[in-house]
C-alpha positions in Angstrom: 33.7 -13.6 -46.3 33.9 -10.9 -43.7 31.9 -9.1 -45.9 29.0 -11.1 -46.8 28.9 -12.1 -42.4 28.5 -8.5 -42.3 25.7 -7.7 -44.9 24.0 -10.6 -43.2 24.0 -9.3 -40.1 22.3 -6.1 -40.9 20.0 -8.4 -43.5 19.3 -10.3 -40.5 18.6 -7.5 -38.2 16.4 -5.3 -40.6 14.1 -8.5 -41.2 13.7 -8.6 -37.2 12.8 -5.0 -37.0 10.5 -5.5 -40.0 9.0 -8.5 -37.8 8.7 -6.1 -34.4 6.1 -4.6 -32.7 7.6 -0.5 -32.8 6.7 1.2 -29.5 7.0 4.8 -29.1 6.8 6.1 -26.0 6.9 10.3 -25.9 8.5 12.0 -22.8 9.2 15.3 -24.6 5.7 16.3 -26.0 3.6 15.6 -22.8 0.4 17.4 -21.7 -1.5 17.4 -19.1 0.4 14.6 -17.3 -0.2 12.2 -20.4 2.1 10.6 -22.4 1.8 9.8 -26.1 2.2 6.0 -27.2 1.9 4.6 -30.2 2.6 1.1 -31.5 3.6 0.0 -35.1 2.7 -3.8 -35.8 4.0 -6.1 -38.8 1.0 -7.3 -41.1 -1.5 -9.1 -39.3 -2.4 -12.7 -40.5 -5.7 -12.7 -38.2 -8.6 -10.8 -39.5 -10.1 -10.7 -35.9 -8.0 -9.1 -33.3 -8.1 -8.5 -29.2 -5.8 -5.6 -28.0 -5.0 -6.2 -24.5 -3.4 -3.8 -21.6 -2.9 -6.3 -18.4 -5.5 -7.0 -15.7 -2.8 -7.6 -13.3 1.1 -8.6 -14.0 3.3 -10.8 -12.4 4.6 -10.2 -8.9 1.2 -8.7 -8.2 -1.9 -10.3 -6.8 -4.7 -7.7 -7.1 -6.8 -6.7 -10.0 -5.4 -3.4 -10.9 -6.9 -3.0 -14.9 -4.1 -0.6 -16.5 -6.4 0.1 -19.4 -8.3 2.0 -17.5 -5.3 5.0 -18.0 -5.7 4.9 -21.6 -7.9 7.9 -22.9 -7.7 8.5 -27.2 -7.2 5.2 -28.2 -7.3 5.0 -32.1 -6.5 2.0 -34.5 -5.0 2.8 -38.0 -4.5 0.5 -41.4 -1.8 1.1 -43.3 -3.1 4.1 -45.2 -3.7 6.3 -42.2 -7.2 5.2 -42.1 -9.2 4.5 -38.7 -10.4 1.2 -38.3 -13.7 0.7 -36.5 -12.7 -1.2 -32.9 -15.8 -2.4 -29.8 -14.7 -1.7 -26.4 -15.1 -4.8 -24.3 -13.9 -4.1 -21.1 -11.5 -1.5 -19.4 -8.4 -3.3 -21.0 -9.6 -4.8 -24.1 -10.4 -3.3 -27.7 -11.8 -6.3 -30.6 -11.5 -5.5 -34.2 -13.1 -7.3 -37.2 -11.2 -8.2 -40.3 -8.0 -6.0 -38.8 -5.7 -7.4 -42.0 -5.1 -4.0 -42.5 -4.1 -2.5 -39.1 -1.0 -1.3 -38.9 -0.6 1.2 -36.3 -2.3 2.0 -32.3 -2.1 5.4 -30.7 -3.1 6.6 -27.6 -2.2 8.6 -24.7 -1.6 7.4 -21.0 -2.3 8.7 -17.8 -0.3 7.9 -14.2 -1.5 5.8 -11.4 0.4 7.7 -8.8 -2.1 11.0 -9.0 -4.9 8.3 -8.7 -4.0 6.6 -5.4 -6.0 8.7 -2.9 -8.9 8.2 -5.2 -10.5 5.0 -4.4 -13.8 5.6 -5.0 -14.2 3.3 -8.0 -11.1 1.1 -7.8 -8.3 0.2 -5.8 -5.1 1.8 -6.2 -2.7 0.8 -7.6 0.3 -0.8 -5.5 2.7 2.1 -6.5 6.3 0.2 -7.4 3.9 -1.5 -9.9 2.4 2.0 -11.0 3.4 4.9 -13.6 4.2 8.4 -12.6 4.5 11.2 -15.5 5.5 14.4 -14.3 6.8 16.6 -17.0 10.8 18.0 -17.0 10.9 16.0 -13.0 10.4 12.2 -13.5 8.4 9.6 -15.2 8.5 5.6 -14.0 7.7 3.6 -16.2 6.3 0.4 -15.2 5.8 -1.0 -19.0 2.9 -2.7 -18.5 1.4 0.5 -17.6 2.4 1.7 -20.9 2.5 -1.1 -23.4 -0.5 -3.0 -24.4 -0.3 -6.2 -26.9 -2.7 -8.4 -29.5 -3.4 -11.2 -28.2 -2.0 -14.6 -30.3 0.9 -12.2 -30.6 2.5 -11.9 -27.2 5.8 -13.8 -28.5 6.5 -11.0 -31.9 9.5 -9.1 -30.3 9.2 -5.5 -29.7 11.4 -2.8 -30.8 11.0 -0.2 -27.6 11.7 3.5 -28.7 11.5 6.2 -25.9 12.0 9.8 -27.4 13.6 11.9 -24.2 14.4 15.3 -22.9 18.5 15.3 -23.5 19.0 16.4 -20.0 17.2 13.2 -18.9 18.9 9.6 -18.2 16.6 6.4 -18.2 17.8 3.8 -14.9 16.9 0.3 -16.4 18.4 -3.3 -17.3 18.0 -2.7 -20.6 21.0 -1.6 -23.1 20.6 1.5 -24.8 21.2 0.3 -28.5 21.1 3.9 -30.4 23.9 7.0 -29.7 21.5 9.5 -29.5 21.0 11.9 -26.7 17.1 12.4 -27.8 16.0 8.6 -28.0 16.8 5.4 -26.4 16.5 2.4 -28.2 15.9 -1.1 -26.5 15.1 -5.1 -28.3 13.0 -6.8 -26.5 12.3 -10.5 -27.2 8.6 -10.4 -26.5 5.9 -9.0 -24.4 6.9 -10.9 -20.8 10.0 -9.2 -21.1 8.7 -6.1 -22.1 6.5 -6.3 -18.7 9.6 -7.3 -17.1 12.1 -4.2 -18.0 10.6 -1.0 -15.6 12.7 2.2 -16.3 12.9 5.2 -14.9 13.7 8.6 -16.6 14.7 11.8 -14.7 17.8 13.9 -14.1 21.1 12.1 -14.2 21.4 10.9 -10.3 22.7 6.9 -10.2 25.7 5.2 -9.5 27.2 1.6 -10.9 30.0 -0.4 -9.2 30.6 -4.4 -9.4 29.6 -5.9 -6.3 29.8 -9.8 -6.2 30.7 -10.2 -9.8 27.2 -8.3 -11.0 27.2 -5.0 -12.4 24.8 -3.0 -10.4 23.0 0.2 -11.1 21.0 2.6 -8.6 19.3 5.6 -10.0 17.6 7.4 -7.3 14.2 10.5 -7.9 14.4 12.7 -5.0 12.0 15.4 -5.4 13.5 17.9 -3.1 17.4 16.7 -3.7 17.5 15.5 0.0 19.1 12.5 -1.4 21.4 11.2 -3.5 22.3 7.8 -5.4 25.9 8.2 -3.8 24.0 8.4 -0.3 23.4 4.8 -0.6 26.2 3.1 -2.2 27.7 1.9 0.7 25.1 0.0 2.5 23.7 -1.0 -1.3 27.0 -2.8 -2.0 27.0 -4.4 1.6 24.0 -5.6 1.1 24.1 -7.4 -2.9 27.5 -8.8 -1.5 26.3 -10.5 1.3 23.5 -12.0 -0.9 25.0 -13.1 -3.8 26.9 -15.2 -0.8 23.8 -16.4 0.1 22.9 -17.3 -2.7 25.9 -19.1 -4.6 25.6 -20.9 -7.5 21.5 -20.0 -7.5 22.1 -16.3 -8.7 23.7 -16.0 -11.8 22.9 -12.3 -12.6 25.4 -10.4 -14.0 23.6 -6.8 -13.9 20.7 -5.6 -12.4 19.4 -2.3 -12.0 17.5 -0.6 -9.3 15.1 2.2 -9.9 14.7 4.5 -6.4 11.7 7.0 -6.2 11.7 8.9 -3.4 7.9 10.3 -2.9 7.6 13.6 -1.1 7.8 17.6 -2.3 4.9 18.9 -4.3 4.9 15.6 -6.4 1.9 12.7 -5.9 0.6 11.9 -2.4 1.7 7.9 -2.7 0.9 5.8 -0.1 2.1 2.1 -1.5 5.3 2.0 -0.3 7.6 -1.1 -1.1 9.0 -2.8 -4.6 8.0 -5.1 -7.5 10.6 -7.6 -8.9 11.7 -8.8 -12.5 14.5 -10.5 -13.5 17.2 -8.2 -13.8 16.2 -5.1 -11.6 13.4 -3.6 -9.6 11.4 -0.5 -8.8 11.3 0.3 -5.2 8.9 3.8 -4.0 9.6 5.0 -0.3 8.9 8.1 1.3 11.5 10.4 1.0 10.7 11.8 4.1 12.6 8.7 6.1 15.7 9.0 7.7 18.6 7.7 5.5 19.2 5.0 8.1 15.9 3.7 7.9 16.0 4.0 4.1 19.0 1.7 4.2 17.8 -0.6 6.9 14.7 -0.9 3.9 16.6 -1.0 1.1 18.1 -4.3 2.7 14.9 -5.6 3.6 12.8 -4.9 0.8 14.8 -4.7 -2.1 16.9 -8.0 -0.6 13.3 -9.6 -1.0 12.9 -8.6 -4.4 16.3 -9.3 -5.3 15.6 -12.9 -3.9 13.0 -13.2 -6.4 15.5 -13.5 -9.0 15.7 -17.6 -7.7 12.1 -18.0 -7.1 9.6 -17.5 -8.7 11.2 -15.4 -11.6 13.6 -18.8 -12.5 11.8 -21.6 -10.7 8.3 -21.5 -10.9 4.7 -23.1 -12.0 3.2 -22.9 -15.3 0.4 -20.4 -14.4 3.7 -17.6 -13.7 5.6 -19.2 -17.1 2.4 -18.6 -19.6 1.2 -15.4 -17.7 -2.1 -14.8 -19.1 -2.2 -11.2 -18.6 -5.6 -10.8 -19.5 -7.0 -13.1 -17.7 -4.6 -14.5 -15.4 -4.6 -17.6 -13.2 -2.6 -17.9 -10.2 -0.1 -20.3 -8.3 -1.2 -22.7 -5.2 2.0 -21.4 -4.1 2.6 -18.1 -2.6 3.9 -19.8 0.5 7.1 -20.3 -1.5 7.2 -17.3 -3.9 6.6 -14.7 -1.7 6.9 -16.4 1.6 10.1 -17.9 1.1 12.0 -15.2 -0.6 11.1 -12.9 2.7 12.2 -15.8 4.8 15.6 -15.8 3.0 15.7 -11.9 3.1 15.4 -12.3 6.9 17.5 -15.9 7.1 20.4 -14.6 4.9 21.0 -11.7 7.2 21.7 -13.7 9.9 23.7 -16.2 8.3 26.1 -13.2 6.4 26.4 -10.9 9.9 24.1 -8.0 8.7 21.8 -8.7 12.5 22.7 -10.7 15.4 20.3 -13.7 16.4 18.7 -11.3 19.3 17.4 -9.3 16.1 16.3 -12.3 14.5 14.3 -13.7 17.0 12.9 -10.6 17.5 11.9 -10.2 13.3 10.3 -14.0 13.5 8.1 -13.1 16.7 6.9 -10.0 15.0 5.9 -12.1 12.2 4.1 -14.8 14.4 2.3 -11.7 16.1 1.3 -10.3 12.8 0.0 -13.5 11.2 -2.6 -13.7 14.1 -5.1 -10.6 12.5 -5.4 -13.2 9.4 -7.6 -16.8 9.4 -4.8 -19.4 10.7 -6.8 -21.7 9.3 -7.3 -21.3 5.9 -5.0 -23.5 3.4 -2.7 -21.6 2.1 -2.6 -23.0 -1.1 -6.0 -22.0 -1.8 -5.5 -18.8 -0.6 -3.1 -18.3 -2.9 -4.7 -19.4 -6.1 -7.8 -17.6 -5.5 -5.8 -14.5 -4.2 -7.4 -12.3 -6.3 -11.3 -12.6 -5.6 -13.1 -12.6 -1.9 -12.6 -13.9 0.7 -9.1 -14.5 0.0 -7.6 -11.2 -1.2 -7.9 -9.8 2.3 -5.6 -12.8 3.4 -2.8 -11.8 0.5 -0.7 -9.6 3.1 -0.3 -12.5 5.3 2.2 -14.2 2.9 4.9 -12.1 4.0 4.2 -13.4 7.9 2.7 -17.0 8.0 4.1 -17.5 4.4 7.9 -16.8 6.0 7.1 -19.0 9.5 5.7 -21.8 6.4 9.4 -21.6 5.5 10.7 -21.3 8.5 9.5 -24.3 9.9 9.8 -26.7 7.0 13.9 -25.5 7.1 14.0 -26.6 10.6 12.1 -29.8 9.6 14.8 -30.3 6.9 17.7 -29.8 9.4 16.0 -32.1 12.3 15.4 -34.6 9.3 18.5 -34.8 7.9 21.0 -34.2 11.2 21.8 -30.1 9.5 22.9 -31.1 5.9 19.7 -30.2 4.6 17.9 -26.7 4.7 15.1 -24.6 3.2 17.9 -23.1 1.3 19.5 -26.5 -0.2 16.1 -27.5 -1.2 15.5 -24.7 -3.2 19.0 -24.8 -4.5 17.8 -28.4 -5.8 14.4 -27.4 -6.9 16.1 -24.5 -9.4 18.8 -27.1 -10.6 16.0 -29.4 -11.9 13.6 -27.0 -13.6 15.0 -23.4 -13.9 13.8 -20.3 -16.0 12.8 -22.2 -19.3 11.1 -25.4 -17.4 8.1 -24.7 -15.4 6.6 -27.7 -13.2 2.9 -28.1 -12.8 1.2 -26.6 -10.3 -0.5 -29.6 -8.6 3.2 -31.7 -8.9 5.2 -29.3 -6.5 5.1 -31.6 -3.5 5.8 -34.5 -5.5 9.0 -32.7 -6.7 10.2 -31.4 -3.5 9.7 -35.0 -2.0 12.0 -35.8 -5.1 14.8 -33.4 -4.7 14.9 -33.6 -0.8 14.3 -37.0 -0.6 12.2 -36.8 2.4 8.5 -38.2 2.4 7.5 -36.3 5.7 8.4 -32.4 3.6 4.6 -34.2 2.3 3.2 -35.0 5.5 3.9 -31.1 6.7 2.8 -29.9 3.6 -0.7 -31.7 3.3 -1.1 -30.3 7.2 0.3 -26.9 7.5 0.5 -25.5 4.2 -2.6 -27.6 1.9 -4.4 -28.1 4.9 -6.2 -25.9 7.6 -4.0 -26.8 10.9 -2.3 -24.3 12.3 1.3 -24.2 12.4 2.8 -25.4 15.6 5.8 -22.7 15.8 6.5 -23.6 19.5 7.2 -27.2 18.7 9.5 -26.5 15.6 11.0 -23.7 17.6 11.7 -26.0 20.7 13.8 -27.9 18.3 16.5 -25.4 17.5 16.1 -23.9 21.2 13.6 -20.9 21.6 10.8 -20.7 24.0 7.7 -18.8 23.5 6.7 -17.1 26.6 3.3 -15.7 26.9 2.5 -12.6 28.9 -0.8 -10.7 29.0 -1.2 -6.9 29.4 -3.3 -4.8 31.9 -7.2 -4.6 30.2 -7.1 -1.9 28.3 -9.3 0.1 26.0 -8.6 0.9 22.1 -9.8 0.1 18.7 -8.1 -2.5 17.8 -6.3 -5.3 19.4 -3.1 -4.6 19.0 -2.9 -0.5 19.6 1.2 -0.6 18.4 -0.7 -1.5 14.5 -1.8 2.6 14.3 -1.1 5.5 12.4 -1.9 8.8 11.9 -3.0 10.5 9.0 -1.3 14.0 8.4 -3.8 15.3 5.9 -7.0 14.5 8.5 -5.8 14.7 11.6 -7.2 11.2 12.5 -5.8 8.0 13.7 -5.8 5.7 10.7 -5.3 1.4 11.1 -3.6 -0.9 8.4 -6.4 -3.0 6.4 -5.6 -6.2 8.2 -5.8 -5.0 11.9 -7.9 -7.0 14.2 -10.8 -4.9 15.8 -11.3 -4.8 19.3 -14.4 -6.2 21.1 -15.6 -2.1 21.7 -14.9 -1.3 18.0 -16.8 -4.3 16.9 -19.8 -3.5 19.3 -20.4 0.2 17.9 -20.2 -0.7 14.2 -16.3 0.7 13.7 -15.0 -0.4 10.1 -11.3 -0.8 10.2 -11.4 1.8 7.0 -12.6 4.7 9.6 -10.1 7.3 11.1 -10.5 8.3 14.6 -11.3 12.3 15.2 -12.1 12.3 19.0 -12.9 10.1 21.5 -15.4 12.2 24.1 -15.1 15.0 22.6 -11.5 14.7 22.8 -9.6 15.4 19.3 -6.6 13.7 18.1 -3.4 15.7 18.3 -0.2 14.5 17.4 1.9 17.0 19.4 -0.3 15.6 22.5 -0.7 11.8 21.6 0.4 11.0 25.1 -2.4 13.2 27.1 -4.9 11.1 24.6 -3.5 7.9 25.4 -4.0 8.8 29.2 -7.2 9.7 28.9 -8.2 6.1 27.5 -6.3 4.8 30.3 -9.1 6.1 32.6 -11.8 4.8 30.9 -13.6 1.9 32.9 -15.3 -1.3 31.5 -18.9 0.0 30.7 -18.3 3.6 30.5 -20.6 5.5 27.9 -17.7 6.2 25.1 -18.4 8.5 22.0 -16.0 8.5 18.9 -16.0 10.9 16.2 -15.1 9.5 13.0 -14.3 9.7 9.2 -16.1 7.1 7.5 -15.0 6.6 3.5 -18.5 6.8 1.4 -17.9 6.5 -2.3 -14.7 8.2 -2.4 -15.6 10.9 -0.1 -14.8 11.6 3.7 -17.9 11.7 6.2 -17.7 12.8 9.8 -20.0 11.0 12.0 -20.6 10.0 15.2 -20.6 6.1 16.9 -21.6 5.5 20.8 -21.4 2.3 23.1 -20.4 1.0 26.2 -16.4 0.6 26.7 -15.3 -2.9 26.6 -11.8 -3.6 28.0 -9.6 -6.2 26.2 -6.5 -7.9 27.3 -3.7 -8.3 24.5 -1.3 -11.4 24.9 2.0 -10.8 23.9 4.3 -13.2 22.8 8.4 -13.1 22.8 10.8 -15.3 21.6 13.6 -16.5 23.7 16.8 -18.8 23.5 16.9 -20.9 26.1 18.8 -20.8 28.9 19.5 -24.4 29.1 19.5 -25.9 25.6 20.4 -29.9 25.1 23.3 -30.5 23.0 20.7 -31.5 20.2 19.0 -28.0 20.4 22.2 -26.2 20.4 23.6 -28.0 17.4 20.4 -27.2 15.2 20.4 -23.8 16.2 23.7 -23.2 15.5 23.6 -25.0 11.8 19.9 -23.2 11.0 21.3 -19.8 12.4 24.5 -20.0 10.1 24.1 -22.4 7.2 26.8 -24.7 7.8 26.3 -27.9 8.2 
């Protein structure tokens, strides 16, 4: 009987591999930073096919169109023949009476040495991108890598990726072949293909058991500043103190994260952050940071993405459960997906000691001040499901502030509601127990449900107003509740271009002040035509200069309110830097800053709510 189990078994498992999709993916034989794929499919029982590569995946809310990174794409029947295929668009290829195709190859180029390049199309958010850079590293963000027919999404896929010898591949996935030349992974379908990232360079990663998960951190740095081991110790701190958090909602048992450190002669990146997936996540940061403030990042970012293991990777709509990758639709509900997962990357560090509630306080004020340069009035929820189109793209960052106060408020709602038992936290606790991974709700329901599990008819009332509708969140009256003022204090006039001067950088390679997309302009910048794209040169003739940032700042300090003011500036036009020249009168503008503070004299009822919402316990 043993016997015939056994020659079952490997019945069994040739009939699956004869049913996968075979991807090949060459690190050892790659030129001119492109890697050869090729992709080995059962027999076809459609005549007419589509061959997709994604339009955007989840976890990301732009249109990023990997196909257009695959050059010398050819389809093959199963004599070696080419079949004849009609380009539709950047990621899809259609092929009449395709019976016969048995084979795709093509080669694929990185998105990393394409992110200064924005001529004709956005770059690529780089912990979602691919970086090939032969004998150093290669990240492999699948979906830049991996394409699929479409009707056939569900046909497991048997992953092969031929490797220098002296290379080890940081992923989830189990290695299921002994060779040091190939690794070979089983992949139930294409979402989980698109959700297993790995990253191949140089053995330099660590594994320990923190919490009862296994963990694994394999780190790229270019230079060797850094190493995995560098880490370990804040990492583990970290997982602990969120798989606390988190209870009985996390029930990972491994997860892996892939560390790419950006600096050296390797690509200029400029996307700094993560992208989640179930069981690990790839996380790009300048290796150039201090090590503290890459720890104090690895616990804010990669806590986030960690977080998204609850929500939305195993409680979620049915737009994120059928991802169409193609042509994707998105989720009313960013205010929870992303907002609420940063809210309990902030929230849990309070609760499990890793900051103090000065620190807090002083995170959730920043947020309230960074949610102003966005429209305060727009419904979230249709922000969200039209993220990907104008005008509500440029409203996407603002998840991570209002979407977090969204949260916020509705757990301090809970509390006051429910005299502390109930929390943001609880209700998502509830919200995973009744659906989970395999059981999507509907997209227009989710109110309905969280009225169900909390049990609470006004969660409705604040969502129709806040978070559906277009008022504007009252954070001083759900503050005042747990015992925080707002106090409001304006600054001396002052002249800049934009609002809030402490929201500007400085780009290295131009010598030019540089402003995040989403600043607010001031009145002068407005009045002369500024673009919050342009970098600042010289301001009277007065060039930027780093080493003497402070004698440039003083100068502005002199200007007066109707002053003839000329700025020199680099204006992006079709890819390629323009110097020109802007003039107008100087218009001083006052900037009203907001801190949070505890109050001195708190009622009983205040106190008690601050203390349940600032630790958990009821």
């Amino acid at each position: 009987m043993r016997k015939t189990v056994l020659s079952l078994g490997i019945f069994a498992a040739f009939l699956a591999n004869a049913q996968s999709i075979k991807t090949t993916i060459d690190l050892v034989n790659v030129k001119d930073d492109k890697v050869a794929v090729t992709m080995e499919f059962p027999k076809m029982k459609s005549g007419d096919i589509k061959f997709h590569f994604p339009k955007t995946v989840p976890g990301t809310y732009s249109v990023d169109d990997y196909g257009r990174f695959i050059e010398g794409i050819k389809f093959y029947d199963n004599k070696g023949k080419e079949l004849t295929y009609t380009k539709v668009n950047d990621n899809t290829y259609s092929l009449k009476n395709a019976q016969a195709l048995s084979k795709i190859s093509y080669l694929v180029n990185d998105s990393f040495d394409d992110e200064l390049d924005t001529s004709k199309h956005k770059a690529v958010f780089s912990p979602s991108g691919t970086d090939i850079e032969a004998g150093k590293v290669y990240m492999i963000n699948t979906h830049g890598f991996i394409g699929y027919i479409e009707n056939m999404q569900d046909v497991p896929y048997q992953l092969v990726v031929q490797k220098p010898t002296d290379f080890y591949g940081t992923t989830a996935l189990v290695d299921q072949d002994k060779s040091e030349s190939t690794d070979t992974y089983t992949l139930a379908n294409y979402a989980k293909v698109t959700d297993s990232p790995l990253m191949y360079t140089k053995p330099d990663y660590i594994t320990f058991n923190a919490g009862g998960m296994d963990l694994v951190l394999g780190v790229y740095s270019p230079t060797g500043k850094y190493k995995a081991a560098d880490f370990k110790e804040n990492l583990e701190k970290m997982v602990v103190a969120q798989k606390k958090f988190l209870g009985d909602m996390n029930t990972n048992k491994k997860y892996a994260i892939m560390l790419y450190l950006s600096g050296g002669d390797g690509p200029k990146v400029k996307g700094f952050g993560a992208l989640e997936h179930h069981e690990s996540t790839s996380v790009v940061l300048p290796e150039a940071m201090p090590k503290d403030a890459i720890d104090n990042t690895i616990t804010d970012v990669v806590s986030h993405e960690f977080f998204h293991t609850v929500n939305p990777l195993k409680t979620h709509s049915e737009e994120i459960h059928y991802f169409d990758y193609a042509d994707p639709k998105m989720s009313q509900h960013l205010w929870m997906y992303e907002g609420g997962t940063e809210y309990f990357a902030n929230l849990f560090q309070i609760q499990e000691g890793l900051i103090n509630k000065d620190q807090f306080l002083e995170r959730m004020g920043e947020k309230i001040a960074n949610s102003k340069s966005y429209d305060d009035t727009m419904p979230f929820t249709v922000m969200s499901k039209n993220v990907l189109v104008e005008p509500y793209k440029d409203q996407y960052r603002n998840v991570y502030e209002k979407g977090a106060l969204l949260a916020m408020c509705l757990d301090i709602e809970l509390r006051k509601l429910s005299n502390g038992e109930m929390g943001y936290r609880d209700m998502i606790r509830k919200l995973s127990q009744r659906f989970g991974e395999n059981k999507p709700f509907k997209d227009d329901k989710l109110i309905d449900e969280l009225v169900t599990v909390t049990g609470y008819p006004q969660v409705k009332e604040f969502y129709n107003k806040y978070i559906a509708g277009n008022q504007p969140t009252p954070y001083a009256q759900y503050l005042s509740m747990v015992g925080v003022d707002i106090k409001k204090q304006e600054s001396q006039p002052m002249f800049w271009f934009i609002k809030d001067p402490n929201q500007t950088g400085f780009d290295e390679k131009t010598n030019a002040f540089a402003f995040d997309d989403h600043s607010a302009l001031s009145p002068f910048a407005k009045s002369i035509g500024f673009k919050i794209t342009d970098q600042v040169l010289a301001l009277d003739g007065r060039t930027v200069d780093i080493k003497k940032v402070q004698d440039f700042i003083g100068y502005t300090r002199t200007i007066k309110d109707g002053q003839e003011v000329t700025v020199t500036i680099l204006r992006d036009n079709a890819g390629k830097k323009e110097k020109m020249t802007l003039k107008g009168k100087a218009i001083l503008d006052k900037m009203t800053m907001e801190t949070l503070t505890f109050k001195a004299n708190p009622t009983p009822e205040e106190l008690k709510l601050q203390t349940q919402w600032l630790t958990g316990k009821k």
